[in-house]
Z-matrix of the N, CA and C atoms (Angstrom, degrees):
N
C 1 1.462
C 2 1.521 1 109.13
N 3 1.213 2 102.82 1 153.24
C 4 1.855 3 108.56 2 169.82
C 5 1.684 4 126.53 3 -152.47
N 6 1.067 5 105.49 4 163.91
C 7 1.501 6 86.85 5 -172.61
C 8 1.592 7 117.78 6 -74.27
N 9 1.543 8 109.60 7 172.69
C 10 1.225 9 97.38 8 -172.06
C 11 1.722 10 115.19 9 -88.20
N 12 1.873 11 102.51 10 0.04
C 13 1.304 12 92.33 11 179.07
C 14 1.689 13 112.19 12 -87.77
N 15 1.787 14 115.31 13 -1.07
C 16 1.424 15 134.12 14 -176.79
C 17 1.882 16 108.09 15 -76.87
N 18 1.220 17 83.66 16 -21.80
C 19 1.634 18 94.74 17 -160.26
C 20 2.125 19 118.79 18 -53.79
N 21 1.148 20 112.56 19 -34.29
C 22 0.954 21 124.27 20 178.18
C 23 1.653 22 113.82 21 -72.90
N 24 1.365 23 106.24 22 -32.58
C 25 1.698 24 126.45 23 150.20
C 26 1.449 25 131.81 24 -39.44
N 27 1.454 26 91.87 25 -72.03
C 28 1.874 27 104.04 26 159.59
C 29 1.207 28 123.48 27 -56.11
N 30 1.390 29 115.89 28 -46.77
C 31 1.298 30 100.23 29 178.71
C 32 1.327 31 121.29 30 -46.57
N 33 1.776 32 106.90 31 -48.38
C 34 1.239 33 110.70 32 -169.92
C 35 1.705 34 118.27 33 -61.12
N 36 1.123 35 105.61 34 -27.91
C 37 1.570 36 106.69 35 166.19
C 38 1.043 37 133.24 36 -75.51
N 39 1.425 38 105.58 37 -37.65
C 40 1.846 39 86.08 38 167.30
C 41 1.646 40 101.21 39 -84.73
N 42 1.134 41 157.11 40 -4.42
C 43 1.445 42 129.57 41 168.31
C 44 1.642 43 102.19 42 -61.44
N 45 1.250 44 116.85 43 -32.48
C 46 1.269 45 120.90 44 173.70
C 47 1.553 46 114.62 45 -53.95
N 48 1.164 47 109.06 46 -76.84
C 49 1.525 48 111.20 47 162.06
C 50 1.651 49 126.74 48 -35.63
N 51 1.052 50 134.78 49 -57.49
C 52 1.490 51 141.32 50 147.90
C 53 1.449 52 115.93 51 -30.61
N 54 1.320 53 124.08 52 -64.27
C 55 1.500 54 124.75 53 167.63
C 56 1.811 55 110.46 54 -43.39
N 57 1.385 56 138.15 55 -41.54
C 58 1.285 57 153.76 56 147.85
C 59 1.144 58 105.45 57 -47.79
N 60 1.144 59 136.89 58 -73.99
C 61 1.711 60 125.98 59 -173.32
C 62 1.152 61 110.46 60 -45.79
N 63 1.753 62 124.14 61 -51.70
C 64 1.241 63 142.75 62 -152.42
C 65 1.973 64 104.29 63 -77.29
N 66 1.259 65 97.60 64 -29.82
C 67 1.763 66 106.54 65 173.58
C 68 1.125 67 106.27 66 -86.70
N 69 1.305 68 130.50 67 -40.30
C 70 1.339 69 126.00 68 152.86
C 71 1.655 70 150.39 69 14.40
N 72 1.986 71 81.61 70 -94.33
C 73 1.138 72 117.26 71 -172.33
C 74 1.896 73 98.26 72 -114.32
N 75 0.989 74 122.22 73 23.77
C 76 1.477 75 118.64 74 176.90
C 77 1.547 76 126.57 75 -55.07
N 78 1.940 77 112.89 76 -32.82
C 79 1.330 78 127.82 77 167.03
C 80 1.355 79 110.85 78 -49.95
N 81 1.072 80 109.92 79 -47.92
C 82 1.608 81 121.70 80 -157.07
C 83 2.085 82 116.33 81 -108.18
N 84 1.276 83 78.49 82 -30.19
C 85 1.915 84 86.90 83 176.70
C 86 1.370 85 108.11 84 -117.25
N 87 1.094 86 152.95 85 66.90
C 88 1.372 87 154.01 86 -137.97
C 89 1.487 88 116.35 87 -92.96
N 90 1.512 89 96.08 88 -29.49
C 91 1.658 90 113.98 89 -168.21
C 92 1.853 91 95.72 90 -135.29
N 93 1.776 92 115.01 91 50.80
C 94 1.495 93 118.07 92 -161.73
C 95 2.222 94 78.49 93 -92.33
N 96 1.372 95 97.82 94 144.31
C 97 1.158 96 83.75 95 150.43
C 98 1.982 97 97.96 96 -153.74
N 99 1.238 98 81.24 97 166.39
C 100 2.040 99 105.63 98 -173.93
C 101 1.306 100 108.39 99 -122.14
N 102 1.564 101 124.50 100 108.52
C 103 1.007 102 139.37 101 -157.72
C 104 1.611 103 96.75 102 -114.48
N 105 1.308 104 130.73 103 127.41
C 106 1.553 105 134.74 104 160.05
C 107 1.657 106 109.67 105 -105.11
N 108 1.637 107 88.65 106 123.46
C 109 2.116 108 91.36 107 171.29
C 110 1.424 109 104.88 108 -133.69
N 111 1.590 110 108.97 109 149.61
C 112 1.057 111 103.41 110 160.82
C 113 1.328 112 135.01 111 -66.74
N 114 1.401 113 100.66 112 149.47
C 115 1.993 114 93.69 113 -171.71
C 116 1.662 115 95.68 114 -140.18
N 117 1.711 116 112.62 115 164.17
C 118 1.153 117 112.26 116 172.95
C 119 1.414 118 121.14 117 -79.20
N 120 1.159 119 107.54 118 162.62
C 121 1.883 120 113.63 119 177.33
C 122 1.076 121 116.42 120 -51.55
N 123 1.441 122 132.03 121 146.74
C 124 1.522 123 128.49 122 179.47
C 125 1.239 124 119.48 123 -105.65
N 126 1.231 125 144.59 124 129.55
C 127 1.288 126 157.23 125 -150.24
C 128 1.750 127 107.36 126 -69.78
N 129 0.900 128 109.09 127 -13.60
C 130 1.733 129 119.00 128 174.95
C 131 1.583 130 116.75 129 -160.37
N 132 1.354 131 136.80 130 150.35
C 133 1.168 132 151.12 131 -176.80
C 134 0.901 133 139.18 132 -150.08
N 135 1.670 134 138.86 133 118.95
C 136 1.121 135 117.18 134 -162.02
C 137 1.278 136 124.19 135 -68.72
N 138 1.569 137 122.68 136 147.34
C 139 1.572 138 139.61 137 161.32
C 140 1.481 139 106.90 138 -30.61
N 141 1.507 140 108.14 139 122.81
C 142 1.393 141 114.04 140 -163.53
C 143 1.977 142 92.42 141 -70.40
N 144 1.134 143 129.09 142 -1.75
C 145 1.612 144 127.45 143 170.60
C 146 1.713 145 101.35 144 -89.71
N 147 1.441 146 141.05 145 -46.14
C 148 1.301 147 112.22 146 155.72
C 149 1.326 148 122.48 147 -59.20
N 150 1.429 149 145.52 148 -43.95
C 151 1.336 150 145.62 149 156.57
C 152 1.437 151 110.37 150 2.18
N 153 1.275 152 119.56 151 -64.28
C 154 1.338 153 155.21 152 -133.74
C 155 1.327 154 94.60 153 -102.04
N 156 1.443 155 114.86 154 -66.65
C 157 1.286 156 98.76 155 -173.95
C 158 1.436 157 124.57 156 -77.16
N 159 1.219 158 122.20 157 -12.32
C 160 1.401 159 131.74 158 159.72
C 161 1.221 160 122.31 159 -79.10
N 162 1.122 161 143.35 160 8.70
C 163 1.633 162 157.33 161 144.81
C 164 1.242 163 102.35 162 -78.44
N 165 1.407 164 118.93 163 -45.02
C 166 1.574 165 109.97 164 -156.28
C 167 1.379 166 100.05 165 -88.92
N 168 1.546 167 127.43 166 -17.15
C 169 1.123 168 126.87 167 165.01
C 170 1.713 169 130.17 168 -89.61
N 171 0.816 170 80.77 169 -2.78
C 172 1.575 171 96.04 170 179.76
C 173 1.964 172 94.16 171 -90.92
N 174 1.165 173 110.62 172 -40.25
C 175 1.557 174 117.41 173 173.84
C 176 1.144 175 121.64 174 -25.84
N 177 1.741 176 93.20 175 -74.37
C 178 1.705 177 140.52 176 170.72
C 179 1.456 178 106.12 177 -47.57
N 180 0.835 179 116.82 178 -66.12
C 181 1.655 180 118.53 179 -163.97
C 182 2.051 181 106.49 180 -47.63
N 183 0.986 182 111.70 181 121.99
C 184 1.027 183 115.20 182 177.55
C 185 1.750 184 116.97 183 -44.02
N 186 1.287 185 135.96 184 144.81
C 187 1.575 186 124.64 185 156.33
C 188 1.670 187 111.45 186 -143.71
N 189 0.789 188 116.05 187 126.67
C 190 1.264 189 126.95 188 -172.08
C 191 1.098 190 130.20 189 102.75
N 192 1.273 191 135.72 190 -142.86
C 193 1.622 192 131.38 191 -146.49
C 194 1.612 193 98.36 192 -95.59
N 195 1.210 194 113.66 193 145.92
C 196 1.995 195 112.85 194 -166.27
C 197 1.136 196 80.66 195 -109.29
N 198 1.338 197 133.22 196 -62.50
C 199 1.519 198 118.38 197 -152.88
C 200 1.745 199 99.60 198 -172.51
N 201 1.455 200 102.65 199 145.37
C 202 1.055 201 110.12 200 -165.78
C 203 1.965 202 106.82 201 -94.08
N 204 1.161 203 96.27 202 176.57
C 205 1.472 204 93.37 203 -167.71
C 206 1.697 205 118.02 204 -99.00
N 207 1.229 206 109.73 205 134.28
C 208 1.636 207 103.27 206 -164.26
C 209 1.060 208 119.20 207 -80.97
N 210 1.660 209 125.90 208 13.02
C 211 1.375 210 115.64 209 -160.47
C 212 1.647 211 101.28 210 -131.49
N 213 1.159 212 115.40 211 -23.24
C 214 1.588 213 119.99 212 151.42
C 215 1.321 214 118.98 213 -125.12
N 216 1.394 215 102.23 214 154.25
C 217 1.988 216 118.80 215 -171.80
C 218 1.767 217 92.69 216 -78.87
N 219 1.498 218 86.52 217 126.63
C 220 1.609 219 114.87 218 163.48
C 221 1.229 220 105.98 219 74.89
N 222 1.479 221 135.25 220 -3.65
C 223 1.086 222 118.75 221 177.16
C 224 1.588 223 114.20 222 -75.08
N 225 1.479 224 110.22 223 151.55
C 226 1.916 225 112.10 224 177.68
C 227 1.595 226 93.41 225 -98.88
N 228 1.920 227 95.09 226 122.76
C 229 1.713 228 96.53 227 177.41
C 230 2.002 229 91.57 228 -81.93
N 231 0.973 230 92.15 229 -38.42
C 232 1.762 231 92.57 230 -156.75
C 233 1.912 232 114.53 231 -108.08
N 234 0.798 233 126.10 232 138.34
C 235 1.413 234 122.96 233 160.55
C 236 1.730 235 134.23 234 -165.32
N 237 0.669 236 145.88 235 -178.77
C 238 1.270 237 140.12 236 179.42
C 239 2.144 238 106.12 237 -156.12
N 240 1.307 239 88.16 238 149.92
C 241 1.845 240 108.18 239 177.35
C 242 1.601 241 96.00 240 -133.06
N 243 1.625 242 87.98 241 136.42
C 244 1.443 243 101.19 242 165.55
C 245 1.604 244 96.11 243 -96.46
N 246 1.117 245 106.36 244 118.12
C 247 1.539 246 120.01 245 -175.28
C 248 1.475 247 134.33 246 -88.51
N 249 1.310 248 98.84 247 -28.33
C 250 1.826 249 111.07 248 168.37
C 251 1.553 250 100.57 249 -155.97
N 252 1.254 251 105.32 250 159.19
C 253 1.361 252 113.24 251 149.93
C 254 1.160 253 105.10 252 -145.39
N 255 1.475 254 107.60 253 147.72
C 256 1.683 255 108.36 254 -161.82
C 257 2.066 256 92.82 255 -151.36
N 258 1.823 257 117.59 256 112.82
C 259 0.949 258 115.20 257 168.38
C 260 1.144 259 108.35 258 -104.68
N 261 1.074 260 133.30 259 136.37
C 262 1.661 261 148.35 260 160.04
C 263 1.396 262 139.11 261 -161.43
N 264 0.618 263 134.26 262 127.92
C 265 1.830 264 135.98 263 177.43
C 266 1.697 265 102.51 264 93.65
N 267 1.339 266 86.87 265 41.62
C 268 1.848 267 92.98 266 175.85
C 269 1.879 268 103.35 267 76.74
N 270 1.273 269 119.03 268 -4.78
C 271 1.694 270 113.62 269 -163.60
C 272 1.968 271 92.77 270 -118.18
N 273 1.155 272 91.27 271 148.34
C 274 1.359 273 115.47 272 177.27
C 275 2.000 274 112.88 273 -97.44
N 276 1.429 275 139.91 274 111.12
C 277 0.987 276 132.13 275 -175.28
C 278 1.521 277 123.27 276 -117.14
N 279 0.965 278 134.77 277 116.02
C 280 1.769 279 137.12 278 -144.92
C 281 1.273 280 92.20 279 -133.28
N 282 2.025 281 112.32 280 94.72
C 283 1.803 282 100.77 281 151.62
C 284 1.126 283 124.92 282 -107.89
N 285 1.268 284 127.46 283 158.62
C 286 1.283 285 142.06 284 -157.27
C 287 1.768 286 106.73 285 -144.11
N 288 1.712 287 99.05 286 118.71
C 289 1.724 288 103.82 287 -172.59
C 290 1.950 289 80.46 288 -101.02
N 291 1.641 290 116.64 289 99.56
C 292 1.539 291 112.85 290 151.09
C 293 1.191 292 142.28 291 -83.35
N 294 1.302 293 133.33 292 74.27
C 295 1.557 294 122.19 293 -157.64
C 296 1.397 295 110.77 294 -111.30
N 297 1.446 296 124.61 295 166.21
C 298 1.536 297 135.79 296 -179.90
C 299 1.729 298 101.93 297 -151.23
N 300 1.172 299 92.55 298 161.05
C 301 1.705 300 101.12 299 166.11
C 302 1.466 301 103.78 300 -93.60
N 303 1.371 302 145.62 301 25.88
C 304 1.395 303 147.68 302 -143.61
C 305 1.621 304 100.50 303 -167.59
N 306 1.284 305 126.74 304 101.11
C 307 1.280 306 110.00 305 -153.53
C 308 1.481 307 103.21 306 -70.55
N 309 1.945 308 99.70 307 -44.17
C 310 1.409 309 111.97 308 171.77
C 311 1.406 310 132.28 309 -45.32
N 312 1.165 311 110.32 310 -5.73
C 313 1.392 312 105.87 311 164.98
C 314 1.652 313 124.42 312 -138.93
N 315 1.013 314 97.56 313 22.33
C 316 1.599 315 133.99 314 146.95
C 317 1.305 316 107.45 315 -53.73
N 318 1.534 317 113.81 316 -59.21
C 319 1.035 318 105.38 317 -145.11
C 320 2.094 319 95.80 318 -116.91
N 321 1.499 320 97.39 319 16.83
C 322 1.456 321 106.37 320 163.92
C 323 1.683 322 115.56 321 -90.84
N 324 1.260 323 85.88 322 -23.65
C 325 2.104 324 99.10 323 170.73
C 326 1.517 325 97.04 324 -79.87
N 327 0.838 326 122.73 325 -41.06
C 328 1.886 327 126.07 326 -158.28
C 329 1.506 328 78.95 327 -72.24
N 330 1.185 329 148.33 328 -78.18
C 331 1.500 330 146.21 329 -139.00
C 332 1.816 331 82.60 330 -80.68
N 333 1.056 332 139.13 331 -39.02
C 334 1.613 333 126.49 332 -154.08
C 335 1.795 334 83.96 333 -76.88
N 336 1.296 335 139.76 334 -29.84
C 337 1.503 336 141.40 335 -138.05
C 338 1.548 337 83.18 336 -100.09
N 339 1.597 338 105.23 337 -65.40
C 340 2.266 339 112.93 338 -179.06
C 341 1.298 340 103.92 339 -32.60
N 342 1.945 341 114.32 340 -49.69
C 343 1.311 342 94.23 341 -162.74
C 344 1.313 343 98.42 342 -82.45
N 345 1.603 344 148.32 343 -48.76
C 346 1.573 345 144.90 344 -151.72
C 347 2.021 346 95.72 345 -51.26
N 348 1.222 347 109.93 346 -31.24
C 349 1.709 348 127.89 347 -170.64
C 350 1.650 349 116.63 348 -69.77
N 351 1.452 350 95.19 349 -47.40
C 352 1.555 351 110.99 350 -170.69
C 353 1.762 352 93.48 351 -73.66
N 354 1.339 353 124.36 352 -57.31
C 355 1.354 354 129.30 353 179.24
C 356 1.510 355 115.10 354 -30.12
N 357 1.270 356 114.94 355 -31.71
C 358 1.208 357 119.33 356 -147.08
C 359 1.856 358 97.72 357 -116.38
N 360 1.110 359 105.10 358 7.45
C 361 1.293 360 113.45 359 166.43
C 362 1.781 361 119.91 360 94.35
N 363 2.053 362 99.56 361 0.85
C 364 1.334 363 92.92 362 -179.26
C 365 1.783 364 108.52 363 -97.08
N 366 1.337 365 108.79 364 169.16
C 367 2.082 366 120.19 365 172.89
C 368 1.676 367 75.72 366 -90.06
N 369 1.738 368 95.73 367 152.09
C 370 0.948 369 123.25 368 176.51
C 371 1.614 370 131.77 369 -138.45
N 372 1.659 371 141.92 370 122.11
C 373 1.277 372 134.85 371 -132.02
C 374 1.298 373 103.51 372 -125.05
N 375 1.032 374 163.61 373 56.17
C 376 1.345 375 142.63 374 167.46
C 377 1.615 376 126.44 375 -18.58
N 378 1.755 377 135.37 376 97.26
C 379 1.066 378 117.37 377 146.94
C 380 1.687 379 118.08 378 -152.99
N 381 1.282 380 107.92 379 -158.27
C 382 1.580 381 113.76 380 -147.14
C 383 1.551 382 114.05 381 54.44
N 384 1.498 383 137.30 382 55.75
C 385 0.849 384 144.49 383 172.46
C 386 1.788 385 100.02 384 -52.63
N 387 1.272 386 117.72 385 154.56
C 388 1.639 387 132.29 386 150.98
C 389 1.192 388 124.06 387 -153.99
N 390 1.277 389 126.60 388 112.07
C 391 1.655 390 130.82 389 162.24
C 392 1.229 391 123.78 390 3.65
N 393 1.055 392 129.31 391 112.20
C 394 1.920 393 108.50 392 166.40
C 395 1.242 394 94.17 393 -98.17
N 396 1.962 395 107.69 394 171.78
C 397 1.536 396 131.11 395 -164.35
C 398 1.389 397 118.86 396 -122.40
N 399 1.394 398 115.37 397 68.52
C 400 1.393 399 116.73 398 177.07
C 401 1.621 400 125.02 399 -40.28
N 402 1.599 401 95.22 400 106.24
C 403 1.689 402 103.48 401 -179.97
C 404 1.704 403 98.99 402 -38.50
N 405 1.635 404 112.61 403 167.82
C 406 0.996 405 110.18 404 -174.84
C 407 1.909 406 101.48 405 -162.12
N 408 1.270 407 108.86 406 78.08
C 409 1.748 408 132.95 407 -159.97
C 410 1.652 409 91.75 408 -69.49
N 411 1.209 410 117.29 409 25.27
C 412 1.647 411 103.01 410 164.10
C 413 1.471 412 102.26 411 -149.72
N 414 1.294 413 83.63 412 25.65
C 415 2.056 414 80.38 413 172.91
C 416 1.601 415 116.27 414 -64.27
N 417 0.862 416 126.81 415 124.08
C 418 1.540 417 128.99 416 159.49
C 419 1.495 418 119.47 417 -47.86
N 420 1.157 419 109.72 418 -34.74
C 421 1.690 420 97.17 419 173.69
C 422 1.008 421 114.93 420 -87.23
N 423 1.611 422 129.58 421 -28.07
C 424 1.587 423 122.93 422 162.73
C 425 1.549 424 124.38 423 -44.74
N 426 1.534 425 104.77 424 -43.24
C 427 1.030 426 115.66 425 -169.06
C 428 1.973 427 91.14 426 -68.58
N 429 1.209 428 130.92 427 -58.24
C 430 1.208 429 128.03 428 -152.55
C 431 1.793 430 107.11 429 -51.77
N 432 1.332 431 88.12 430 -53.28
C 433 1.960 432 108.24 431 -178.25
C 434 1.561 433 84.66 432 -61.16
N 435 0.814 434 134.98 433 -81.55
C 436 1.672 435 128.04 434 -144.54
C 437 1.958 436 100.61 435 -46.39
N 438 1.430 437 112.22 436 -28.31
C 439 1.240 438 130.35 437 -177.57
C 440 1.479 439 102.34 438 -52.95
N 441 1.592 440 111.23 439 -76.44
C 442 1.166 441 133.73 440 153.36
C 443 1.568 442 116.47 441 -13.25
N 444 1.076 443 126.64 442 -79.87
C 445 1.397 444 141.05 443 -163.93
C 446 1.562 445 89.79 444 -71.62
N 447 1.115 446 143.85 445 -2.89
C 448 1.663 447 118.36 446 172.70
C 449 1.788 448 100.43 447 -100.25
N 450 1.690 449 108.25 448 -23.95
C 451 1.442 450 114.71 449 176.40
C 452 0.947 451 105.31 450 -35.83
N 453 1.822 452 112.90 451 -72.87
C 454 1.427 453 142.04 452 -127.01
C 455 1.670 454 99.21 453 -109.11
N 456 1.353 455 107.87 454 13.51
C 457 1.832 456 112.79 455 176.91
C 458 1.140 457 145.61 456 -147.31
N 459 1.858 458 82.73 457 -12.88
C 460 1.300 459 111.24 458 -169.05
C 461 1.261 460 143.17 459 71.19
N 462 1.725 461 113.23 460 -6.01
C 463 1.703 462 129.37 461 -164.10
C 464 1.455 463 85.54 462 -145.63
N 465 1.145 464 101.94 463 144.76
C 466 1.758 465 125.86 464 140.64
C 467 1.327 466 118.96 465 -47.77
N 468 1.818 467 85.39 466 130.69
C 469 1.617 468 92.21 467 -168.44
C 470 1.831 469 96.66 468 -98.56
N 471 1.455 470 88.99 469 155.85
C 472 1.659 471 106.13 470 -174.31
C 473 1.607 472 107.62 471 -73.26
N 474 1.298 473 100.51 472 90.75
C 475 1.473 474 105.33 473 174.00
C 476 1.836 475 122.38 474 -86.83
N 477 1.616 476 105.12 475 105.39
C 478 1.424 477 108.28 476 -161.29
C 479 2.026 478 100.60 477 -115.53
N 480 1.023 479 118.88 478 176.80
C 481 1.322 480 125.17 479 177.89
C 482 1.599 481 109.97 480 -132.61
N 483 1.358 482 154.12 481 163.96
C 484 1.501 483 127.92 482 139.27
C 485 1.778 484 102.62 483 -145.44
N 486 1.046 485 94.86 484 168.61
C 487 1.902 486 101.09 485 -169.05
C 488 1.659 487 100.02 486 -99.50
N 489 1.348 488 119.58 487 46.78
C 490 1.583 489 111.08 488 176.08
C 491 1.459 490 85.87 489 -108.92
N 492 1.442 491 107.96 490 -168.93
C 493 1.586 492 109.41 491 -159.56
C 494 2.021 493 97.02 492 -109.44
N 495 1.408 494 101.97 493 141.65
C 496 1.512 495 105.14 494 -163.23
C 497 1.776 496 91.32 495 -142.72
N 498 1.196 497 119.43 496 118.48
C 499 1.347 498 114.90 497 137.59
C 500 1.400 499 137.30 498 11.00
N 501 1.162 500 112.32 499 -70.37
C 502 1.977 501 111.95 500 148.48
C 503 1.160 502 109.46 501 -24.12
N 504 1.151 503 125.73 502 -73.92
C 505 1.402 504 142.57 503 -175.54
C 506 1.710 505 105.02 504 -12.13
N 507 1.388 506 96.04 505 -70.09
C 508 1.190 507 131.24 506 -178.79
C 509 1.687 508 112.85 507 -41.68
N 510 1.386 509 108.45 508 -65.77
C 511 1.232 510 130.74 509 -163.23
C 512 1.816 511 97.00 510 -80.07
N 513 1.474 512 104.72 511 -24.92
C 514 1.872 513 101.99 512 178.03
C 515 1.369 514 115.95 513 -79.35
N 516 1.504 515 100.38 514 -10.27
C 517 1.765 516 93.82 515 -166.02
C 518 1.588 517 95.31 516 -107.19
N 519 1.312 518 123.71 517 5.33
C 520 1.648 519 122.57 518 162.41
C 521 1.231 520 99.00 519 -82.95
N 522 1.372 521 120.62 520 -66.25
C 523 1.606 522 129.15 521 -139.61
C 524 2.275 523 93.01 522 -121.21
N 525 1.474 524 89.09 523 69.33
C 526 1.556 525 80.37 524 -170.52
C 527 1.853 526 120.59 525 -77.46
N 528 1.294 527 108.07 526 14.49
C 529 1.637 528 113.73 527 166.21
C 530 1.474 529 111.10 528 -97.84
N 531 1.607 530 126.13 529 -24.16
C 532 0.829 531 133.39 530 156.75
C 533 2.023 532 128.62 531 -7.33
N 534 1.182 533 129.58 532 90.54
C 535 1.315 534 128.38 533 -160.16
C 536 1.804 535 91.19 534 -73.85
N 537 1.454 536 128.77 535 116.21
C 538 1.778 537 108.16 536 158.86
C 539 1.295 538 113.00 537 -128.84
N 540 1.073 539 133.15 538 -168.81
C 541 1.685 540 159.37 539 148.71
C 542 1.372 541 129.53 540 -144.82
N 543 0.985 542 124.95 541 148.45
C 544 1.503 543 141.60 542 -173.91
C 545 1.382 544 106.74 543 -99.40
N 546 1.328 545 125.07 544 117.99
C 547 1.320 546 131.28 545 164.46
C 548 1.533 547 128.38 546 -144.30
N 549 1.396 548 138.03 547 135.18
C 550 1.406 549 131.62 548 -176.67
C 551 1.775 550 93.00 549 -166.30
N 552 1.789 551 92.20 550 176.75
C 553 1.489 552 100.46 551 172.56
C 554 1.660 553 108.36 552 -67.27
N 555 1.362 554 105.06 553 -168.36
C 556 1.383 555 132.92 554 -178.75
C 557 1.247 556 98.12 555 -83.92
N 558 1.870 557 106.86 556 108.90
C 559 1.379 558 105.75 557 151.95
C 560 1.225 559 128.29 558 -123.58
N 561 1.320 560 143.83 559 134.22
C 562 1.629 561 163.50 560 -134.98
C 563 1.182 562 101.45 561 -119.37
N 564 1.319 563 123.04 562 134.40
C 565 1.428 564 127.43 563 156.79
C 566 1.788 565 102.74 564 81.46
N 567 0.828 566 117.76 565 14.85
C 568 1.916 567 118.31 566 162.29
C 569 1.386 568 127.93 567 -1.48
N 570 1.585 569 92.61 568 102.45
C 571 2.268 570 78.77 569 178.37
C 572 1.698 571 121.79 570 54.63
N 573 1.634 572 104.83 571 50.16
C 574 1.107 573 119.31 572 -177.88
C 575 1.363 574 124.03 573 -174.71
N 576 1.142 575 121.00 574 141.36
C 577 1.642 576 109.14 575 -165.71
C 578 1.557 577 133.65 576 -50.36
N 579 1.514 578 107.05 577 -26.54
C 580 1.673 579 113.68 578 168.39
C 581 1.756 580 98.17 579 -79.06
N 582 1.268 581 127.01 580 -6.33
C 583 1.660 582 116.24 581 169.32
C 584 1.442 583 113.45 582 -27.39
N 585 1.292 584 110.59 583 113.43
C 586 1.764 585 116.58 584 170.66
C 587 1.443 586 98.66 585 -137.23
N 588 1.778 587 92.63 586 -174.77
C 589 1.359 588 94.09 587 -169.64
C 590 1.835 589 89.58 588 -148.09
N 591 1.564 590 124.07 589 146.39
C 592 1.242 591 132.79 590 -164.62
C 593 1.714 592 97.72 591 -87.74
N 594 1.474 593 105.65 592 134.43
C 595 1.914 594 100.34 593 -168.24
C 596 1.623 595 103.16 594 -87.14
N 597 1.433 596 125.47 595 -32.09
C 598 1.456 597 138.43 596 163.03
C 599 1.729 598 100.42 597 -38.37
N 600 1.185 599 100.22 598 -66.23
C 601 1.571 600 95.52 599 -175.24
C 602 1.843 601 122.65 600 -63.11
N 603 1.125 602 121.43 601 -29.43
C 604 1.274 603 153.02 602 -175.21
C 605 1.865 604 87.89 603 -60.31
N 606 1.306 605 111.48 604 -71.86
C 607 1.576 606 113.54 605 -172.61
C 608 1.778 607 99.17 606 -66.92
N 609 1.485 608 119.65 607 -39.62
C 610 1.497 609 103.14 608 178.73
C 611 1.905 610 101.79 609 -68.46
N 612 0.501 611 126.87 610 -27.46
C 613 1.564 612 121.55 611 -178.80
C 614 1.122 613 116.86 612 -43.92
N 615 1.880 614 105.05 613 -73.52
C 616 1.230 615 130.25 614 175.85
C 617 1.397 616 126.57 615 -51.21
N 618 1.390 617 105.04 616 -23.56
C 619 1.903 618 113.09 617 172.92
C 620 1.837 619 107.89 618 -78.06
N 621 1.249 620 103.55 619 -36.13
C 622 1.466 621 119.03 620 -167.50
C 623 1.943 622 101.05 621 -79.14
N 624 1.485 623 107.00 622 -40.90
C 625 1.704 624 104.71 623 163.98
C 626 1.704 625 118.73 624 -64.56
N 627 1.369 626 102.37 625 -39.10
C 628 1.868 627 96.67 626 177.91
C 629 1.312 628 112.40 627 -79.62
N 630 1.416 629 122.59 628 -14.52
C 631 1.595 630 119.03 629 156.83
C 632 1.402 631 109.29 630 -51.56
N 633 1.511 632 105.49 631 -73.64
C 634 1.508 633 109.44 632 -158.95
C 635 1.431 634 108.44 633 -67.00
N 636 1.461 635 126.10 634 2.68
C 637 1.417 636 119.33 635 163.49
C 638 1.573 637 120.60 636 -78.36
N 639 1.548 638 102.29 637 -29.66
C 640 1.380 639 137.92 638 163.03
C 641 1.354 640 121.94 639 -30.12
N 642 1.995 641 110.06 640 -46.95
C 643 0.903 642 108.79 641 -168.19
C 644 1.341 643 103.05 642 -125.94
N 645 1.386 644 140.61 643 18.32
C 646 1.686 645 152.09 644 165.55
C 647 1.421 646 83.98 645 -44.07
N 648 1.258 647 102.90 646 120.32
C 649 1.602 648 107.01 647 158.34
C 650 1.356 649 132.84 648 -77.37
N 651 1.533 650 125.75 649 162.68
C 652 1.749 651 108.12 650 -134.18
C 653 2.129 652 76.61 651 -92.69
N 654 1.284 653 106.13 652 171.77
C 655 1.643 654 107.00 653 162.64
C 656 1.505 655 104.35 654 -106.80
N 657 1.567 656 82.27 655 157.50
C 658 2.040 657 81.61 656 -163.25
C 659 2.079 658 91.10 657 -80.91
C-alpha cells in the first residue's frame, strides 16, 4: 500500500521496474506485460517481519538448475522449481518439484532447500519422492540398439538422457544391475490434455521394436 500523495511516485517506479523486467526477459517473454490497478484495502496483512522473511527466503531457496551432469554434454543432472507459493488462512505454503537423475544428489539439494527453509522460520516435509535414472554411456544394450537403428535407417539415432522422473527409475532402484533404455515414438504435449502422439513415428518405432526382437540372442 501507499499513500495517495506517493502515488504518482510509484507509479513512476514500477514503469521503471517493468521496462527492466521487460528487457530482461524479452527472449523468452516477448509479449510479457505488468499491469497495475487499483484495488481495495484488505482486511488483514502480513507483519512487515513475515513479509521479510518470506522474500528473503524465497531469495535463498535455490531455483533452477543445481548442477549439470558429467557424463553427457548439456544435459541437467539436478534441479529444483519453486512451484507455487500460496499464503492464506494466516499460513504461508512453499512447493518445490526437486528432481535429479542421481538420487544422491537429489537429495543434497533437498537438505541444501530444508535448511535455506528452516532458517527462515518455515517446518519443512519431504514427499512424493521418485528415483532418478542415471544415464549410463557404456551400456551394452544402448550400444547394441543404437547398432541396430543405423542398420534399419541408415542415420544415427538421437541418443538423449533427462533428469525428470521415468519408470526406469523405478525398476533401477529394485533390480540395480539391471542393463535398460527407454525408447518409443514422438510424443507432444506430455501429461496434459493436448497429449498426442506422432503416427509416422509410431510405425518407425514399431519396425525398429520387431527388429530388436529379431535379434535377442537365443539362450543356450
Amino acid at each position: 500500500m501507499v499513500k495517495e500523495s506517493n502515488e504518482a511516485k510509484f507509479l513512476k517506479l514500477i514503469k521503471k521496474v517493468t521496462k527492466s523486467i521487460q528487457k530482461e526477459l524479452k527472449t523468452m517473454e516477448a509479449d510479457l506485460e505488468i499491469i497495475i490497478e487499483k484495488t481495495d484495502c484488505p482486511e488483514k496483512v502480513m507483519t512487515s517481519i513475515s513479509q521479510e522473511s518470506l522474500i528473503k527466503t524465497l531469495y535463498a531457496a535455490h531455483n533452477g538448475v543445481f548442477r549439470m551432469s558429467p557424463d553427457m554434454d548439456d544435459l541437467v543432472e539436478t534441479s529444483n522449481n519453486i512451484a507455487k507459493v500460496l499464503v492464506k488462512d494466516e499460513h504461508i505454503k512453499i512447493s518445490c518439484l526437486t528432481r535429479s537423475s542421481v538420487e544422491s544428489t537429489k537429495m543434497d539439494l533437498a537438505q541444501t532447500l530444508k535448511s535455506t527453509f528452516e532458517l527462515g522460520g518455515f517446518d519443512v516435509e519431504f514427499a512424493g519422492s521418485y528415483p532418478g535414472w542415471k544415464p549410463n554411456v557404456d551400456s551394452s544394450i544402448l550400444k547394441t540398439l543404437d547398432k541396430i537403428y543405423v542398420d534399419l535407417f541408415d542415420k544415427k539415432a538421437n541418443i538423449v538422457a533427462c533428469h525428470a522422473g521415468l519408470e526406469c527409475g523405478i525398476l533401477g532402484t529394485n533390480y540395480p544391475e539391471m542393463d535398460m533404455i527407454s525408447f518409443g515414438p514422438t510424443i507432444k504435449g506430455a501429461h496434459s490434455p493436448d497429449e498426442r502422439a506422432c503416427i509416422s513415428s509410431t510405425r518407425k518405432y514399431w519396425k525398429f521394436f520387431l527388429k530388436i526382437l529379431e535379434e535377442i540372442p537365443s539362450k543356450n
